[in-house]
C-alpha positions in Angstrom: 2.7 12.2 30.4 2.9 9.0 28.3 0.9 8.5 25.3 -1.6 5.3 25.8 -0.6 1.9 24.7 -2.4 0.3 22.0 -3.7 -2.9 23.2 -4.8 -5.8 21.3 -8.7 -5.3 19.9 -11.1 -7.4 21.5 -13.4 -7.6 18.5 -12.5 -6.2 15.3 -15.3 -8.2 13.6 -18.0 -5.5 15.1 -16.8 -2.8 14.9 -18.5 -0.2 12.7 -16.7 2.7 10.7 -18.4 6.5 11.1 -20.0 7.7 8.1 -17.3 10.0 6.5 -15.0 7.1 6.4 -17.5 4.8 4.7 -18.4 7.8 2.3 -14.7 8.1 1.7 -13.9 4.6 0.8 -17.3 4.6 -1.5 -16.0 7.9 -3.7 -12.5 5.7 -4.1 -14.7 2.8 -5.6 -16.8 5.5 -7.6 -13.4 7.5 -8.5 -11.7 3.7 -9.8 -14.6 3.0 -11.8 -15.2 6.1 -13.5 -11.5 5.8 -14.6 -12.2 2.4 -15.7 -14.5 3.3 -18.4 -12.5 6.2 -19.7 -9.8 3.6 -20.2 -12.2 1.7 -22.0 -13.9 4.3 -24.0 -10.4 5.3 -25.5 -9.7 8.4 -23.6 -5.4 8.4 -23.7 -3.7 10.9 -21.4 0.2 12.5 -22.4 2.4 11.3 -19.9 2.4 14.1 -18.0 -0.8 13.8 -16.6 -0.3 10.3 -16.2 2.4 11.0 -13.3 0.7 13.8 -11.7 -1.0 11.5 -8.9 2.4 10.6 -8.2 3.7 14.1 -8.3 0.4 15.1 -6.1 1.3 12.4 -3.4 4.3 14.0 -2.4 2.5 16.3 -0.2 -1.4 14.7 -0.4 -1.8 11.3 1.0 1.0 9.5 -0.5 4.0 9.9 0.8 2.9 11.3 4.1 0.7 8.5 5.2 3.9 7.0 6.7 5.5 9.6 7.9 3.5 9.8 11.2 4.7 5.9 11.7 7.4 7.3 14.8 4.0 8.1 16.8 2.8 4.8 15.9 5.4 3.3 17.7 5.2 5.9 20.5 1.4 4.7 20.9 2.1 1.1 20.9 4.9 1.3 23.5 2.8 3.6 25.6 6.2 5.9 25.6 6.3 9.6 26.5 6.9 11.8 23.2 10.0 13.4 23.8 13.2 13.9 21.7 14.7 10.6 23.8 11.9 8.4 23.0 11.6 9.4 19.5 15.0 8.6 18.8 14.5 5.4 20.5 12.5 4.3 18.0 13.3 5.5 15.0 16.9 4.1 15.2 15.8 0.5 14.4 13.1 2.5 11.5 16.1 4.3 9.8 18.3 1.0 10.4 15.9 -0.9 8.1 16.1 1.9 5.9 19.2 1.7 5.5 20.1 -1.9 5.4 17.7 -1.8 1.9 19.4 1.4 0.6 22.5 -0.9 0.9 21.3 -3.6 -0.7 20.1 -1.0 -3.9 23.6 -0.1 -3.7 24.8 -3.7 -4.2 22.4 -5.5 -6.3 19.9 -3.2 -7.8 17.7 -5.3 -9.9 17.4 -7.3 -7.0 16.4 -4.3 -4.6 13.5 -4.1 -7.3 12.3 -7.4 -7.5 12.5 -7.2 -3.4 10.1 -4.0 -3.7 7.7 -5.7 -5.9 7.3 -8.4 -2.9 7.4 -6.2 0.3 4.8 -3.7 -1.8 2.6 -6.7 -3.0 2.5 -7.8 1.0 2.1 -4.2 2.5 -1.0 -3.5 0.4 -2.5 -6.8 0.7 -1.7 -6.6 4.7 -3.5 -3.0 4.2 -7.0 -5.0 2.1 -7.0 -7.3 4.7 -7.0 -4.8 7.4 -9.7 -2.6 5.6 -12.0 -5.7 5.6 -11.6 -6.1 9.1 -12.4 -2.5 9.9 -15.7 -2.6 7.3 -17.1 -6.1 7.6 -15.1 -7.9 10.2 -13.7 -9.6 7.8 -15.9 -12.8 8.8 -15.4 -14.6 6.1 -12.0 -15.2 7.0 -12.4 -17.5 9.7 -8.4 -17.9 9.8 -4.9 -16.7 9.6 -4.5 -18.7 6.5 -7.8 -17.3 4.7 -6.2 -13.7 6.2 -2.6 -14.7 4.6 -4.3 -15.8 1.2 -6.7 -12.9 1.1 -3.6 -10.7 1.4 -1.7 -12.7 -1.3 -4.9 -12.1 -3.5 -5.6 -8.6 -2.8 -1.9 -7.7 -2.7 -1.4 -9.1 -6.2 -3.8 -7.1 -7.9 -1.9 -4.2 -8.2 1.3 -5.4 -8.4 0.5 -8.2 -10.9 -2.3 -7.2 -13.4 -0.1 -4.2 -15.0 2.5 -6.5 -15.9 -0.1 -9.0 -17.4 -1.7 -6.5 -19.1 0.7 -3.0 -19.8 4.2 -5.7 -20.0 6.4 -2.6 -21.6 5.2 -0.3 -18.9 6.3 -2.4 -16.8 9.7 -3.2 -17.5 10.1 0.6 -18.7 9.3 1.9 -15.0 11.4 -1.1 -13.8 14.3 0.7 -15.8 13.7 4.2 -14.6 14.2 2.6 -11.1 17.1 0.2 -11.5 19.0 2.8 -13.5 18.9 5.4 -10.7 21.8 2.7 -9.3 22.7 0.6 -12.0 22.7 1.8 -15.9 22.4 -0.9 -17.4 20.1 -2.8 -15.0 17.0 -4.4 -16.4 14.4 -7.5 -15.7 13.1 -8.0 -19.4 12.5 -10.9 -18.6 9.7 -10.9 -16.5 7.9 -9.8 -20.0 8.3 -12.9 -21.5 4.7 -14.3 -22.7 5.6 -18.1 -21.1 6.3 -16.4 -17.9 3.3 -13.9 -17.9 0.9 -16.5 -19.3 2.2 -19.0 -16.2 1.8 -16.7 -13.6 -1.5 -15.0 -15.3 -2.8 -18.3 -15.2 -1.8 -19.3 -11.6 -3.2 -16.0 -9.9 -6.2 -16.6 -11.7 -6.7 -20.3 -10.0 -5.6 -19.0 -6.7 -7.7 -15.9 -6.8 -10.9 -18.2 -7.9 -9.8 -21.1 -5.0 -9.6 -17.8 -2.4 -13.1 -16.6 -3.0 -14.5 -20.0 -3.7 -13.1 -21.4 -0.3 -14.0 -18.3 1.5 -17.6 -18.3 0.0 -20.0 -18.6 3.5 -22.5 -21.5 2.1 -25.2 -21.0 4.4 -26.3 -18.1 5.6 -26.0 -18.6 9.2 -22.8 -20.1 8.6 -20.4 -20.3 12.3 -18.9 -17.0 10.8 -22.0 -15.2 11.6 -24.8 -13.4 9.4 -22.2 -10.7 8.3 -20.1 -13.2 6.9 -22.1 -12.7 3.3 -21.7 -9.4 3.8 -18.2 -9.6 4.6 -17.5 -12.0 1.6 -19.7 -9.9 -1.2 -17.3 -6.8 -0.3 -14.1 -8.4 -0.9 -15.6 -9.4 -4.3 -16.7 -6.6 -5.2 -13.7 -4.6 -4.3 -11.6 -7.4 -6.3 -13.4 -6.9 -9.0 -13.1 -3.1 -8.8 -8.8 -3.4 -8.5 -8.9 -6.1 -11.5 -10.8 -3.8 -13.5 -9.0 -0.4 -12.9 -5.3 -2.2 -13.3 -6.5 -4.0 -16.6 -7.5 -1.1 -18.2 -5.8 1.9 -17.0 -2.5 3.0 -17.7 0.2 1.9 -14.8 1.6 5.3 -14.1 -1.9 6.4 -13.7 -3.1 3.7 -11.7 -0.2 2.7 -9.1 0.0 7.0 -8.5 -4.2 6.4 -7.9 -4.3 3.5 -5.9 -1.4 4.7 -4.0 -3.1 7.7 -2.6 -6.7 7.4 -2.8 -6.7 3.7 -2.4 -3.6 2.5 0.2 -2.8 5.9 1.7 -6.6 7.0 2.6 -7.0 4.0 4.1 -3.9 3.7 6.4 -4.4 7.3 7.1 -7.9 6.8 8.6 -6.4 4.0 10.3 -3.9 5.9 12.0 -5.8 8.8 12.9 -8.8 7.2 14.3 -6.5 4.9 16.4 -3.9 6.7 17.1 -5.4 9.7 17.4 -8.8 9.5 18.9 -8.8 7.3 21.9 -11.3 4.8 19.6 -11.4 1.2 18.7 -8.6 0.3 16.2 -11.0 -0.8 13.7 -13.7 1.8 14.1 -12.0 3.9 11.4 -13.7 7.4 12.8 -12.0 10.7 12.3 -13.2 14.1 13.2 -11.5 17.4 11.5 -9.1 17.4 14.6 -8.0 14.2 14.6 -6.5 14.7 11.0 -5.0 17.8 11.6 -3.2 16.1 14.6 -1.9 13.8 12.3 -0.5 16.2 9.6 0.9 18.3 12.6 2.9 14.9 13.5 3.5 13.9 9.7 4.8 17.1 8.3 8.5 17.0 9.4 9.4 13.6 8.7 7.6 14.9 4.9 9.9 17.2 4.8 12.9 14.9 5.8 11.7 12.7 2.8 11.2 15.5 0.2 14.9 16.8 1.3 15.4 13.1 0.6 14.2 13.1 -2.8 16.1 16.5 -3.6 19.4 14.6 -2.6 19.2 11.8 -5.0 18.7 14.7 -7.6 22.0 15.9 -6.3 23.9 12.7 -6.0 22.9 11.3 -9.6 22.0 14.2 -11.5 18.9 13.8 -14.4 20.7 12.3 -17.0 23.7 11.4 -16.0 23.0 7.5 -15.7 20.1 7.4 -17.9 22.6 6.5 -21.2 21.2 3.4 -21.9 17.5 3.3 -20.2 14.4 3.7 -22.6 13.4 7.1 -21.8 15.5 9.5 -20.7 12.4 12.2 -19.9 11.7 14.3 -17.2 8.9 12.3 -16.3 11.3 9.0 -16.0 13.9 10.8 -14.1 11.3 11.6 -11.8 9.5 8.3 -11.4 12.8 6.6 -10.8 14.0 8.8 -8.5 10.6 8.9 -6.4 9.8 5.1 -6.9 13.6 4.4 -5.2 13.0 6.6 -2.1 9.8 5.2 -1.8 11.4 1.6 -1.7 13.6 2.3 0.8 11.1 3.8 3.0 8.4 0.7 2.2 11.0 -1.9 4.3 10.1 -0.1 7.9 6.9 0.8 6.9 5.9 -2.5 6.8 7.3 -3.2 9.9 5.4 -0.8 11.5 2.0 -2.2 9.8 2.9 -5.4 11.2 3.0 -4.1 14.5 -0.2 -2.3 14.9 -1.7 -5.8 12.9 0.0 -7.5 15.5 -1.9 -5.2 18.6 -5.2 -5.3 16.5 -5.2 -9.2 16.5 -5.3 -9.0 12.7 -3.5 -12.2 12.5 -4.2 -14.4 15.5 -5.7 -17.8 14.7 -9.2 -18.9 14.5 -12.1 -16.4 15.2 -14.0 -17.0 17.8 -17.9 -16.9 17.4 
């Protein structure tokens, strides 16, 4: 029997998410906040806490919300799932994962800077695709609006902790790069005429976005919900900008990453993939996720097995000579912030293809 193609969504703009999505999304924006002020009110947490969400998205949210991505592309090419059409596509999914491990191999710091890029796009392609799913995005009256919403939205967590937490930055940087390369580093990307340039710049282009986007009348061509639409994507910026300004980076990426990006995705998949619904209705039952964890578990385990290996093949320590911190809690970043990279390459890939089906980036909306 094969599994139903995913066609190309008639009108993401009305859909309407159930309620225990909605509540779900509001408890991340409650969660983020709360956070928020205990940055601000001084509360400091020893670094072992700060790396538990990350330690915790191993097995919750994190790391398996793309491990269910061979389904995905079972769904979208309406194939039967057998051992045959599994393989079939996850040979050009491992292929991409492998290409990127090779470039790591051969020009590490580069590698890095490339993972900064694909993440910054993955989670802004994720924003954008959550504003869809909420508000119909209406706002957004085109793929360039779409593209420099996702530039915008992307950029907040991959930009503000270097503007703001520079050392952490580069530090985490280093427990990455000398996984492959000792004495790898981009220092330079802390230099205060460099962050001041491009702290500057997102600023203007982050004010230009929401200024350009702004619906000035209220029965604009976008529709009544455009308001709506736009008032959410401010107030979610302003949420993101907030948290990664004030919290510490290891904190907030391992945060973000699971109750943010992952829940999101997650709910994605399963309502879409796994309940017969509109792509953007973002409704889940009980079921539905336990479908998907059913699907998502072995490819975890392939990953974690993953993880253990690069323990094996560069042992804690052994290239960590001349990085800054040469902690259990380094070892392990670097380690899980590589395998992650290499997995991010065909992840996005696959994002790009259910955008593609969803009509996420197609031209002008129509009214």
């Amino acid at each position: 029997m094969q599994a139903p193609a995913i066609t190309r969504a008639a009108s993401v703009r009305t859909a309407k998410p159930g309620k225990l999505t909605a509540n779900i999304i509001f408890l991340s924006w409650v969660a983020f906040c709360a956070v928020s002020l205990a940055s601000l009110l001084g509360l400091r947490l020893p670094e072992t806490w700060l790396v538990a969400p990350l330690v915790a998205s191993i097995l919750v949210l994190g790391l398996p919300h793309g491990a269910a991505d061979h389904i995905v592309l079972l769904r979208q090419r309406g194939l039967p799932f057998s051992w045959f059409a599994v393989a079939r596509v996850i040979v050009p999914y491992v292929a991409l994962a492998i290409a990127y491990l090779a470039l790591w191999l051969a020009a590490a710091e580069l590698a890095f800077l490339l993972f900064i890029v694909l993440t910054w796009v993955h989670w802004g392609q994720g924003d954008v695709h959550s504003l869809n799913a909420f508000t119909g995005a209406t706002h957004l009256r085109t793929r360039a609006s779409r593209i420099l919403a996702l530039v915008v939205r992307g950029g907040l967590p991959m930009l503000v902790p270097l503007l703001f937490f520079p050392d952490v930055y580069t530090d985490v940087a280093g427990w990455v790069i000398n996984t492959i390369e000792p004495d790898g580093s981009i220092a330079w990307i802390t230099d205060a005429t460099f962050r001041s340039t491009i702290g500057f710049g997102f600023l203007a282009l982050s004010a230009y976005y929401f200024l350009t986007s702004f619906p000035r009348e209220r029965m604009s061509p976008a529709g009544p919900g455009a308001r709506v639409s736009w008032n959410r994507d401010l107030t979610e910026f302003l949420v993101l900008a907030l948290f990664f300004a004030t919290v510490h980076p290891l904190l907030a990426i391992g945060l973000y990453f699971c109750l943010w990006h992952s829940a999101r995705h997650i709910l994605r998949v399963v309502s879409t993939h796994y309940g017969g619904n509109h792509p953007a209705q973002l409704r889940i039952s009980s079921q539905q996720v336990r479908r998907f964890a059913f699907y998502a578990l072995p490819t975890t385990v392939v990953a974690i097995l993953a993880l253990a290996a690069l323990y094996v093949l560069v042992p804690p320590g052994a290239q960590l000579a001349t990085a800054s911190d040469p902690s259990v809690a380094s070892t392990f970043v670097g380690r899980y912030l590589l395998l992650i990279s290499i997995l991010t390459l065909p992840h996005v890939w696959v994002v790009f293809r259910m955008d593609k089906s969803e009509g996420i980036w197609k031209g002008k909306l129509s009214n």
